[in-house]
Structure formats: C-alpha cells, structure tokens
C-alpha positions in Angstrom: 10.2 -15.9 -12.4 11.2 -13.9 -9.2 11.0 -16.9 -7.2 13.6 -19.2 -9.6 15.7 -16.4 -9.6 15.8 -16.1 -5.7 16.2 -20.1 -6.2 19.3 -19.7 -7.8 20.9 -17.3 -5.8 20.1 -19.6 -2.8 21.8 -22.6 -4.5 25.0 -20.6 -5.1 25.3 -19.8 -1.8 24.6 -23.1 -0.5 26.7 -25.1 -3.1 29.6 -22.5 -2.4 30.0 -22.5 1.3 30.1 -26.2 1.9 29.5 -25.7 5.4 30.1 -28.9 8.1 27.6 -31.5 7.6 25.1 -33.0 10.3 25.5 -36.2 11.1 22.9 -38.7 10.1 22.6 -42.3 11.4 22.3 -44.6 8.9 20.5 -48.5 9.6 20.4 -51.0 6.9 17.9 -53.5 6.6 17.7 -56.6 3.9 17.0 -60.3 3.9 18.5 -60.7 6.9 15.9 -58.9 8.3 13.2 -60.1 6.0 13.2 -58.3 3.0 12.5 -61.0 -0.2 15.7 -59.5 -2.4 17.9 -56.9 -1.3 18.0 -55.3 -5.0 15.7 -52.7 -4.3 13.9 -50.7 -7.1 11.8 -48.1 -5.4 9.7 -47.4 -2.3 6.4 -46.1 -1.3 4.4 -45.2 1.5 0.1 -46.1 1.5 -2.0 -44.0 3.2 -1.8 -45.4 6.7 1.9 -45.1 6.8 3.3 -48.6 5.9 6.1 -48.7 3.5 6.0 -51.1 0.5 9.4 -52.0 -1.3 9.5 -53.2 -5.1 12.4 -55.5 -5.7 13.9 -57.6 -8.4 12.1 -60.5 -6.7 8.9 -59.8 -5.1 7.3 -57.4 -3.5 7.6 -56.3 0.2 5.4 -54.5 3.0 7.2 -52.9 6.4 5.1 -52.5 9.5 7.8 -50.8 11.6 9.4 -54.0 12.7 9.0 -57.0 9.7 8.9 -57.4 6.3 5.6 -59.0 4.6 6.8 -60.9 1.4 4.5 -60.9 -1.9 5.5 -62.8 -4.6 3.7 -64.0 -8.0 3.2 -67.5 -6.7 1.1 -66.3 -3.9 -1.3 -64.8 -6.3 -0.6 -61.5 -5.4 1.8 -59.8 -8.2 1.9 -60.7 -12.0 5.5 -60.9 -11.9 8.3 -61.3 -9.4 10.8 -58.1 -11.2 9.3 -54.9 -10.5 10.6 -51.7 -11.5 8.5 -49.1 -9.9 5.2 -48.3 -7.2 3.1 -45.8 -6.4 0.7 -45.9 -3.3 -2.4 -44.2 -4.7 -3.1 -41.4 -2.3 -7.0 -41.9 -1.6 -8.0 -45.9 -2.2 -5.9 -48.8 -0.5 -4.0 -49.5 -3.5 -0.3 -50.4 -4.4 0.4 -49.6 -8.6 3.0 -51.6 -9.4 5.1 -51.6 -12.6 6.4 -54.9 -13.7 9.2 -55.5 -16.0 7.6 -57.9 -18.4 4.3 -58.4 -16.4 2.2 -55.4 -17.3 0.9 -53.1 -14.0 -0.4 -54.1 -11.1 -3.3 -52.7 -8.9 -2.7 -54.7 -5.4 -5.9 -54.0 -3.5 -4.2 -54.1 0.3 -7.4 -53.9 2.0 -9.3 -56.7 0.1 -5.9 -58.6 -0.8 -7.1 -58.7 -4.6 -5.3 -58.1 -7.4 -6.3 -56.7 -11.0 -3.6 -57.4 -13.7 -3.4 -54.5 -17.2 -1.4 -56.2 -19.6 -1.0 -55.2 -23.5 -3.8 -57.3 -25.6 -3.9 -57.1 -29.5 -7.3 -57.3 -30.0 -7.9 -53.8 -27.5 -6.4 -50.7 -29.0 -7.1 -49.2 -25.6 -5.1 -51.7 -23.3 -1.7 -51.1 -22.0 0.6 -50.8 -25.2 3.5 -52.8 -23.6 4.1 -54.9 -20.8 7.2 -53.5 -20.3 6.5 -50.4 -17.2 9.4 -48.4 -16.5 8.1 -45.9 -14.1 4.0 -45.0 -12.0 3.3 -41.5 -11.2 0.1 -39.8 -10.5 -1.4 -37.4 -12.6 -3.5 -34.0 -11.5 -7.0 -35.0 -12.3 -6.2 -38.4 -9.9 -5.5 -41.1 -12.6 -1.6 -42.5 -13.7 1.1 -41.9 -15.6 3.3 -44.5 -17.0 6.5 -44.5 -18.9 7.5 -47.8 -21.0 11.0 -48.6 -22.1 9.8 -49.2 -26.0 6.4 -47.3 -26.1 6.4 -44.1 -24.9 3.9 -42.4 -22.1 0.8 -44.2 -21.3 -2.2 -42.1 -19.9 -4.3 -44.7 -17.7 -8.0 -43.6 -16.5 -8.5 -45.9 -13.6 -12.8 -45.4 -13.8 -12.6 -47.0 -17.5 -9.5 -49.0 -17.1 -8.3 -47.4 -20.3 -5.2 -46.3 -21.9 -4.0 -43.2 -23.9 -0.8 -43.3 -26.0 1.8 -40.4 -26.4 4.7 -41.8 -28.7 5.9 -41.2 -32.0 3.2 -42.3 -33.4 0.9 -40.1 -32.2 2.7 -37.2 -31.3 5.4 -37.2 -34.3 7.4 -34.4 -33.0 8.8 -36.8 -29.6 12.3 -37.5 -30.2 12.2 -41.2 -29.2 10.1 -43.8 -27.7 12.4 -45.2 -24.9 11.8 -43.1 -21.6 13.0 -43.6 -18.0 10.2 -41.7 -16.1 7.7 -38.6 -16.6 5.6 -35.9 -14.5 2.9 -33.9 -14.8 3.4 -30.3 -13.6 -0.5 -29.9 -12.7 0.0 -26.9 -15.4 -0.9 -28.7 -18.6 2.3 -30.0 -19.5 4.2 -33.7 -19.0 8.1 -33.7 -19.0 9.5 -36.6 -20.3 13.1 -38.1 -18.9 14.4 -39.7 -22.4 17.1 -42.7 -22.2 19.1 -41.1 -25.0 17.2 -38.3 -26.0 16.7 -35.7 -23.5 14.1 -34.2 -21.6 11.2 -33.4 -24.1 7.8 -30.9 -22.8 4.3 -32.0 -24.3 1.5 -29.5 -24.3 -1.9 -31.8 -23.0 -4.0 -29.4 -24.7 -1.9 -28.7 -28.0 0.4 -31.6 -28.0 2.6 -29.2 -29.0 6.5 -30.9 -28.0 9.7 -29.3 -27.3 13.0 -31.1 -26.8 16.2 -30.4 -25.0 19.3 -32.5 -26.0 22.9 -32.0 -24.4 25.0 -29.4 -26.2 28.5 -29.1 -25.0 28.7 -25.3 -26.1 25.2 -23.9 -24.0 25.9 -23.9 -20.3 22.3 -23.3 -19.6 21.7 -26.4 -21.3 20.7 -29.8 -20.4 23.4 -31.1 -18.7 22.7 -34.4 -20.2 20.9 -36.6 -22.4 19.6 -39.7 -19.9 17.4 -38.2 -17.9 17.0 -40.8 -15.4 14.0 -38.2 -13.2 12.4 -35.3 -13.0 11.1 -34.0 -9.9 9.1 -31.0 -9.0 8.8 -30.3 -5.4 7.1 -28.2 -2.9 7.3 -24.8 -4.5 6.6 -26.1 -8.0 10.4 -26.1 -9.0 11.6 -28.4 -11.6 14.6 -30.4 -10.5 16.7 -33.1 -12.7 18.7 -35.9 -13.0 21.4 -37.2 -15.5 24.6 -38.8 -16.6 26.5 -36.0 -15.9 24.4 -34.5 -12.7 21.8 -32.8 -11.7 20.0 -29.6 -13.2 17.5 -27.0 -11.8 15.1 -26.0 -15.0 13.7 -22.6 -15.2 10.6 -23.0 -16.9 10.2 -19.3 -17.8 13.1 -19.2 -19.9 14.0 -22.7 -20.5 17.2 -22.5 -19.1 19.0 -25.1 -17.1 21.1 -24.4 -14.1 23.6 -27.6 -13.7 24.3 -27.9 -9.7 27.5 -29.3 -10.8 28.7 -26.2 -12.3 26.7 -24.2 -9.0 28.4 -26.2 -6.5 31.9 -26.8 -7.8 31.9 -30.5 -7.5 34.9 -31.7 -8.5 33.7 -35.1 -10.0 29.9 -35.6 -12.1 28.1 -38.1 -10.5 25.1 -39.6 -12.4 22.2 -38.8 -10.5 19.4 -41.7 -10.1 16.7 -40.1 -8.1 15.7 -36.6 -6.5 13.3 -36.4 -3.5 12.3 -33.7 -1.1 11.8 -34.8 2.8 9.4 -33.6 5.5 11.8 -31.0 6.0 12.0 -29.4 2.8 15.3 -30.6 2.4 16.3 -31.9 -1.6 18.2 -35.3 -1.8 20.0 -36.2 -4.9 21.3 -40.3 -4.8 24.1 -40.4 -7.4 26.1 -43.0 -8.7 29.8 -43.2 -6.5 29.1 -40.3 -5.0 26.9 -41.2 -2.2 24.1 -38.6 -1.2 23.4 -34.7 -1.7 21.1 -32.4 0.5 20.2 -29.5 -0.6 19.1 -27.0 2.3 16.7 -24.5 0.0 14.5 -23.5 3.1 12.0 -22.7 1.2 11.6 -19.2 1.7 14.5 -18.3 -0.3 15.3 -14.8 1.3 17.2 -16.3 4.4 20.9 -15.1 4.8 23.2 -17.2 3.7 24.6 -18.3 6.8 21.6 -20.4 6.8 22.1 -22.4 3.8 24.2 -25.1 3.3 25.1 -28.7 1.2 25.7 -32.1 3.3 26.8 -35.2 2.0 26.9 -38.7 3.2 29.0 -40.8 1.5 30.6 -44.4 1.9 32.0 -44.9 5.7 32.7 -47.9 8.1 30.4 -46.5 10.8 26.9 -46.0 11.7 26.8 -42.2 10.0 28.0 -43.0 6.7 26.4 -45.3 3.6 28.4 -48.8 3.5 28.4 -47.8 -1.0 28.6 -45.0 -2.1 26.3 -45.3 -5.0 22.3 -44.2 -3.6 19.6 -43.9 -5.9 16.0 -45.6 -6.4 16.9 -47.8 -9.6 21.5 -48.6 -9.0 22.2 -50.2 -5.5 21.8 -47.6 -3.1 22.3 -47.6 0.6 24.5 -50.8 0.9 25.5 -53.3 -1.0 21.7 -53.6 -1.9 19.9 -53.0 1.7 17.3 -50.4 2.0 19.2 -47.7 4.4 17.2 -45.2 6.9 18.5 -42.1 7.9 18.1 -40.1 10.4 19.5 -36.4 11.6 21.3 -37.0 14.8 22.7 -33.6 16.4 26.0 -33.5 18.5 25.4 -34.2 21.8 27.2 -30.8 23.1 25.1 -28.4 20.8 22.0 -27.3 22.4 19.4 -29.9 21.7 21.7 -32.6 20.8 21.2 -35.6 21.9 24.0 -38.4 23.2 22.2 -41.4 23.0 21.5 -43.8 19.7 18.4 -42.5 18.5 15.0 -45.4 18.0 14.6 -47.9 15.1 11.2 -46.3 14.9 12.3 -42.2 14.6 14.6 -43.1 11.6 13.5 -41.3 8.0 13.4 -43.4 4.8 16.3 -41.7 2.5 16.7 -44.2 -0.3 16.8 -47.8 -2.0 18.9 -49.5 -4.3 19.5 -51.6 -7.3 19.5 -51.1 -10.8 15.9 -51.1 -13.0 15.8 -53.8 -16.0 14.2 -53.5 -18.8 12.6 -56.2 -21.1 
C-alpha cells in the first residue's frame, strides 16, 4: 500500500513538471528492408535475443541485419494473419496466435510446427480458433484471450485447455476480451472489449468487475481495455479508450494519468511496456508515445522525475505517425520503428555522432488486430 502511494506521488510530479525531453533516434524498417507486411501486430524477443514480428501476413524473424519470412505455405504457420506472440522463456518456441487459425507452437530449433485448433468432438481442445492475445502464466504454461470465448488456460505437458467464460464462471460480464495477465498472486485481470476490466480469483473463481462511471474519478477510466500490464515492482498499469490508468489493488482505485498529468487531449492507449531502463511506454492512438520516468525507487526528489514524448516529426527523432501501439499502426505508416536515447552532444556524455543500427532499442510495432 505504501509503495502505490509513493507511486502516485511520483506520477504527479512527473506528469506535472513536463520537463524537456531527451531526444531519441528513431529508424524504421518494413518491406523495403525485408519485412513480409508492414502491418505489424506485436513483437517478441526468444531466448537468444532474435526478434520475431507477427503481421497481418506472415510471420517474421530479425537477426540484427534481415528479416526471415514465414508464411503458411512454407509449412511453417497455420495461417498468414496473426494477432499476437509470445517467445516462451525456457524452450525454443514461438506461440503464436492466429486470427482464424487456432495457436501456434513454432519449434525454432527443430523448424517444426504443432497446430491447437478448436475440435468438437474434444471438450478439452482450444474453444475457438479465433486468439486475440498469448501470455505466460506463473506456474510456466499460457494464457489466452479469444475475441468470442473468453480466457483459455493451456497446459503445455497435456496439450489441454481450461475455459473461464460465462459459462463457467457466470459472474464475467462478457465473453469478448482483448488481452489478460496473471499477477503471480492468484488472480487473472481481464481487458474486456466493452465491458471493463473484470478480477477472477484462480482459487474461488470469485469475479469482480469495473465498468466506466462518469461520476467516480477513481474509476476506470474506460470500458475497452485494450492491456493490462504489471511491471517490475508488481504495479498494475492500464490502457483504454480514454487513456491510461494506474490500479491500486489495495483499494481498488484507479488513478487516470490523464487526469495526473494534465494532458490536454485523451489518447486511446494500445499497449504499455516497461524497457531495460525501467522506463514505462504508453503507444496511444494520435498521440504518439509516453515515458514515464518512475525510477523505481520512488523516494527520489522530484527534480529527477519527468514525462517525454515523441510524437509525429519529419526527422530522425520523431515518429513519421503519430499513432504507436502493438495492435493500430504504430511507428510509421506501418514500419516497425527502433528507438534509441541519443544525449546532446554538449552535455557531458553526449555523444555527436549517429549512434549504430545495432545499439537501437525496440519501442513499438504497428497495425491494427482483426478479429474473426
């Protein structure tokens, strides 16, 4: 409790002071430089370091300087449109959620691929072929959300799947969800289309929804929750129609960044990440790109915290769209876009020349996720 409310106080002082922003060098890269569709859906990194990029056709490996291409004629996806990955952490294996093809385990090591798609006959098999969103849960297995069933519960040693919708947990508001996390305490959060952000209890199934309310301004700030993130410190950060929201799971409150930071205009935000550096992005829609400096140690003085934005720009520090996120056309007019903090040449440290293809830091991908 302590540490959200230090939290907080950190975020008004960062979103208040506005101080200059660092300038970060932006490269884009699409099928000019290899890439198999430059509608990018989301990006992950595998366990040796290479980054994989889902797109709406095909799916796409970066070494550092080129773009393999896999594509469902090559045997090596079920279906071209993808709408999410996940690089599982300890075996050399992409998950890959299709958006009428079931998931995807793409074996990089072995170059095999194993296909879960829904099947009648098995009330254990993926309920719909239809994946919206891949992320991992605490005992090692996956998470899945599905645009018209619910959560899906996948045991990768049985090959399984568990169902959480309104059938079996009566209570959730609605089956159509964008994403969901596990907190590693027992509970999933749910990112509703229309309905919310809804809490399930693992061990009660106990569920608790939170829809917008215009007249609770430590409410949900709205009710398409297109993520949820929790990041280093085990905050809950997340992202809707109108903004972004910091949730205080003590007392269920929400604290809208919006509202924090004074931004004149609400930006839908798409995606929320945290980088190396501790640093939290927010991609929005029109509104480019939010970092939030939190430190981390939430005590610093508050000449040390601060909010930077990169937005739309004609030159080699700004994004060439100003909408970012991992599902609506990020970067560039659908490029994937890497950034990287370069300092002014007459501060200490700074550095004059451009900096290396090779130094630059992954900050987001574009297009817009389908659904079936």
């Amino acid at each position: 409790m302590q540490m959200m409310k230090s939290l907080l106080t950190s975020l008004v002082l960062i979103f208040s002071s506005f101080l200059y922003s660092q300038n970060y060098y932006v490269k884009q890269l699409g099928i000019e430089q290899g890439l198999s569709n430059n509608s990018v859906v989301n990006i992950t990194q595998d366990k040796d370091g290479f980054l994989w990029f889902a797109t709406e056709e095909g799916l796409n490996k970066f070494d550092g300087n080129r773009f393999i291409n896999y594509y469902k004629h090559t045997n090596h996806i079920s279906g071209n449109e993808l709408n999410s990955i996940y690089a599982d952490p300890t075996e050399p294996i992409i998950w890959i959620a299709t958006q009428r093809a079931g998931m995807n385990a793409y074996n990089y090591e072995k170059d095999e691929l194993t296909v879960f798609t829904h099947d009648d006959s098995n009330p254990n098999s993926l309920i719909t072929n239809d994946v919206t969103h891949i992320s991992p849960a605490s005992d090692g297995n996956l998470w899945l959300s599905t645009y018209h069933r619910g959560i899906e519960y996948f045991n990768k040693n049985t090959g399984e799947f568990t169902h959480y919708n309104t059938t079996t947990l009566p209570n959730l508001p609605s089956n159509n969800v964008w994403t969901v996390v596990e907190d590693g305490n027992g509970k999933i959060y749910i990112g509703h289309v229309e309905h919310g952000m809804s809490i399930v209890s693992l061990k009660t199934k106990r569920v608790k929804n939170f829809k917008y309310n215009p007249d609770n301004k430590n409410g949900i700030p709205g009710n398409h929750v297109h993520c949820i993130y929790k990041d280093s410190t085990d905050n809950i950060w997340i992202g809707t129609e109108r903004g972004a929201a910091l949730f205080d799971t003590q007392t269920e409150q929400f604290f809208s960044i919006n509202q924090i930071a004074n931004i004149p205009s609400t930006s839908t935000v798409f995606d929320i990440r945290q980088m190396d550096n501790k640093k939290i992005w927010m991609a929005t829609e029109l509104n480019g790109i939010f970092i939030v400096d939190i430190k981390q140690q939430l005590f610093l003085p508050q000449n040390q915290f601060n909010l930077e934005h990169l937005t739309v720009g004609s030159n080699n520090y700004s994004l060439s769209n100003p909408t970012a996120s991992r599902r609506h056309y990020p970067f560039a007019d659908g490029d994937v876009a890497f950034v990287r903090l370069v300092r002014d040449p007459c501060e200490p440290g700074g550095e004059a020349e451009e900096p290396r293809a090779e130094t630059y830091e992954l900050a987001g991908t574009t297009a817009k996720r389908r659904i079936g």
